[in-house]
N, C-alpha and C positions, 0 to 999 in steps of 0.2 A: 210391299208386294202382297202380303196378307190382305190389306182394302181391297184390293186388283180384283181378290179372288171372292169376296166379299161381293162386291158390286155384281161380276158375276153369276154368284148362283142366284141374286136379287132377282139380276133380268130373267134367266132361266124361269123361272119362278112365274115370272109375268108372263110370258110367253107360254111354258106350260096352262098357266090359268085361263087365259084365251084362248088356247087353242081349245082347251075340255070346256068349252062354254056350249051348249049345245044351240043347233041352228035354229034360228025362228021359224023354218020351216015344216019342222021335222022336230020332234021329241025322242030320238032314240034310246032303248034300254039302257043301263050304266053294264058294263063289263064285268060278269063275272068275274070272282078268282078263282081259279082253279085253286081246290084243295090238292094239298103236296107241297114238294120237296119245289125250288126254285134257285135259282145259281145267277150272279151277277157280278157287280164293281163296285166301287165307290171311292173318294176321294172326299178331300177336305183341307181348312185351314184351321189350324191349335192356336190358340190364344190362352199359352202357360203362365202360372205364377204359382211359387212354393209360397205354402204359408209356414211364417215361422215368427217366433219373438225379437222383437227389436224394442221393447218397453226399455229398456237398461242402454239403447244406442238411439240418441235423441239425434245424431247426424247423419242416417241410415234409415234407408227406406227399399221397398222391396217393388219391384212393376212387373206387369205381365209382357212375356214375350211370346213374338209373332212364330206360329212353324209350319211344318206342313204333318199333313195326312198324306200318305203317297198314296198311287191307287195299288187299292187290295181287294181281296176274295168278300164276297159276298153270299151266304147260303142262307137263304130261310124256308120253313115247315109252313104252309098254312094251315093252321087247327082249325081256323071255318072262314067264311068270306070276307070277314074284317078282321080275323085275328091272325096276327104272324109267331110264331118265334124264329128269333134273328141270331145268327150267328156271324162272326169275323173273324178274318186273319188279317192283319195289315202291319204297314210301318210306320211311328209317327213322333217326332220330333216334340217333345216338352223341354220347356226351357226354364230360366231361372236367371233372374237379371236383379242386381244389387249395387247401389248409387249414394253416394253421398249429397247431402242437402246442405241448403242453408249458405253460409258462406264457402264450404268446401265445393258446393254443387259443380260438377263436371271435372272436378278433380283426383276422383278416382271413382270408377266404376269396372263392375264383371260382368260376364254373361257367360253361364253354363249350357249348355245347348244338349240334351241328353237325350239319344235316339232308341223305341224301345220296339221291338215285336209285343205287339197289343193283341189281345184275343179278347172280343169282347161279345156277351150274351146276355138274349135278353127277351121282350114280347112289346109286339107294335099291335096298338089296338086300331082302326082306322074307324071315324066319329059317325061319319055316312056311305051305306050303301050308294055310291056314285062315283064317276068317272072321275072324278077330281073332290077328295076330301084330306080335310086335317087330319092328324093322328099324332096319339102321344106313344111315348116307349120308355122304355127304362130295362135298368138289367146290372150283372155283374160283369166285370173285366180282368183277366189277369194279364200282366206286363213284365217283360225281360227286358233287362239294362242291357243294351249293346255296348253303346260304345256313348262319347263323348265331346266336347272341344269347348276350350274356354277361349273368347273374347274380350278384348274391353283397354283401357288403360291405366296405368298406373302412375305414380308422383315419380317426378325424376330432379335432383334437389342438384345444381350445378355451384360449383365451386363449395367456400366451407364458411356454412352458414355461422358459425360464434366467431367471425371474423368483424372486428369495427365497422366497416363500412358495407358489412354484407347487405345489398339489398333483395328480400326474399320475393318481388314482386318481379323483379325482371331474370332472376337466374333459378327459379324453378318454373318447370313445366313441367310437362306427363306425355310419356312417349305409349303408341298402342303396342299391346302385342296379344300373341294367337298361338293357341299350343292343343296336342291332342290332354283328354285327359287321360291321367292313369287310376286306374283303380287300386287301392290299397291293399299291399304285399306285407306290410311292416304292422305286427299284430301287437309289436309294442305301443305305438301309439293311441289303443282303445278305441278304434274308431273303424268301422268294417261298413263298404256299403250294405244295403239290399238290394241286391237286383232285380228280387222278384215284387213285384208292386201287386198288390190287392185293392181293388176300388168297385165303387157302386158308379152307375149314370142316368142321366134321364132328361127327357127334354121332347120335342116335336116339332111337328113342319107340315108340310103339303107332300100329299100321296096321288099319281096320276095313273089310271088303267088305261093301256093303251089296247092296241088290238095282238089278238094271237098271246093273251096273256101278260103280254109288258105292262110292267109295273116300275113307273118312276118316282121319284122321291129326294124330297130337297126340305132339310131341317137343320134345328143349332138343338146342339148336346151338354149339357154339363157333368163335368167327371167328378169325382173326388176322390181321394187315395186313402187306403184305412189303414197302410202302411206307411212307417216311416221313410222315409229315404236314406237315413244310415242307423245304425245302433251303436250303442258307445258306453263303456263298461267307466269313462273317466265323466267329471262332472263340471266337462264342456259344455257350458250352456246352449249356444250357437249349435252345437251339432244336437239338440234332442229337437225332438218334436216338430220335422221337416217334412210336410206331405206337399204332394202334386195338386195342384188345382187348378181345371181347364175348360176351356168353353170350346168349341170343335162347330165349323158349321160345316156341313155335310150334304154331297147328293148322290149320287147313286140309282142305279137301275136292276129290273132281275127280267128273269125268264122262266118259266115252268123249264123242268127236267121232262115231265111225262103229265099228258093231261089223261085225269080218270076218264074213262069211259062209260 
């Protein structure tokens, strides 16, 4: 589904760029932007992986998964005709998918799917004064852990395998299953999430001035989290040093609030 939306803002993109081609007839001005405040949407697809150590797990391997960005708030300041600061409020799904290889491959894998209220800020520069130019961004983001759900399946071992005649090849298999997660209550364990995530981003794309001020935009982001994912007073290896790390491709439109006069 992620490619779906992929190929998408592609076309978008194309279509935008054709349509801001200006006519061979006619060389008209590029569109102002109103300095100010500007209000809009945006959406996207997440392409999550945690990074974490597997040096000590040679049959263990870590992929990124597919999520979404649902649509949310968009607010940006224009500080001058090519420059933004950009603000967000949105929803967006980072995941976290872990598999075994090699001879185990497809006999046991998870997928954590972890949904967070994102706030992310930041400053879009845009490269030319024109109707349709590149621009790059970057900025900070904070994130709340909502909520949860694990995926995937696991080893299901049939009848009793130190039996003579046990054959392991036809009486195990791996049944799926699906559960909400819970967040950690039991503070014996040493292991507490964070919910609040801390990260940097930055990336670029195509920016289009439409008339009456509209401002469209279609770009891929990369995140990274400066926060763990849990904290752990025991010396779990597995649970230390688990950050987010994601690529988001993105598009989105605004509108002036109030144009200066």
């Amino acid at each position: 589904m992620r490619y779906t939306v992929l190929v998408m803002l592609a076309l978008l993109s194309a279509q935008v760029f054709c349509y801001g081609q200006p006519k061979r007839s006619a060389s008209p001005a590029p569109q102002k932007q109103p300095i100010g405040w500007r209000i809009g949407l945006s959406f996207g697809s997440v392409n999550n992986a945690v990074k974490m150590d597997f040096s000590d797990k040679p049959f263990w391997r870590y992929n990124y998964v597919g999520g979404w960005q649902y649509p949310g708030l968009e607010v940006h300041y224009a500080l001058a005709p090519r420059v933004l600061a950009t603000f967000g409020l949105n929803v967006l799904q980072r995941g976290q998918k872990v598999e075994t290889i090699q001879k185990l491959e497809n006999v046991y894998n998870f997928t954590l799917m972890r949904t967070y209220l994102n706030l992310p800020a930041g400053i879009a520069v845009e490269l030319f004064d024109t109707k349709l130019s590149p621009y790059v961004n970057g900025g900070i983001y904070g994130a709340y852990w909502i909520s949860g759900k694990w995926t995937g399946k696991v080893l299901r071992i049939l009848g009793n395998p130190f039996e003579e005649n046990y054959n392991n090849f036809e009486e195990i298999s791996t049944i799926a299953f699906e559960a909400p997660y819970e967040f950690s209550s039991n503070s014996n364990t040493g292991i507490k999430e964070n919910r609040v995530e801390l990260g940097i981003w930055g990336g670029g794309g195509l920016s289009y001035r439409g008339k009456s001020g509209l401002r469209m935009f279609i770009g891929v982001n990369a995140t990274g989290g400066l926060t763990h994912i849990y904290s752990t007073t025991t010396e779990i290896k597995d649970f230390q040093k688990r950050k987010n790390t994601a690529y988001i491709a993105q598009a989105g439109l605004t509108i002036p609030v109030r144009k200066n006069m």
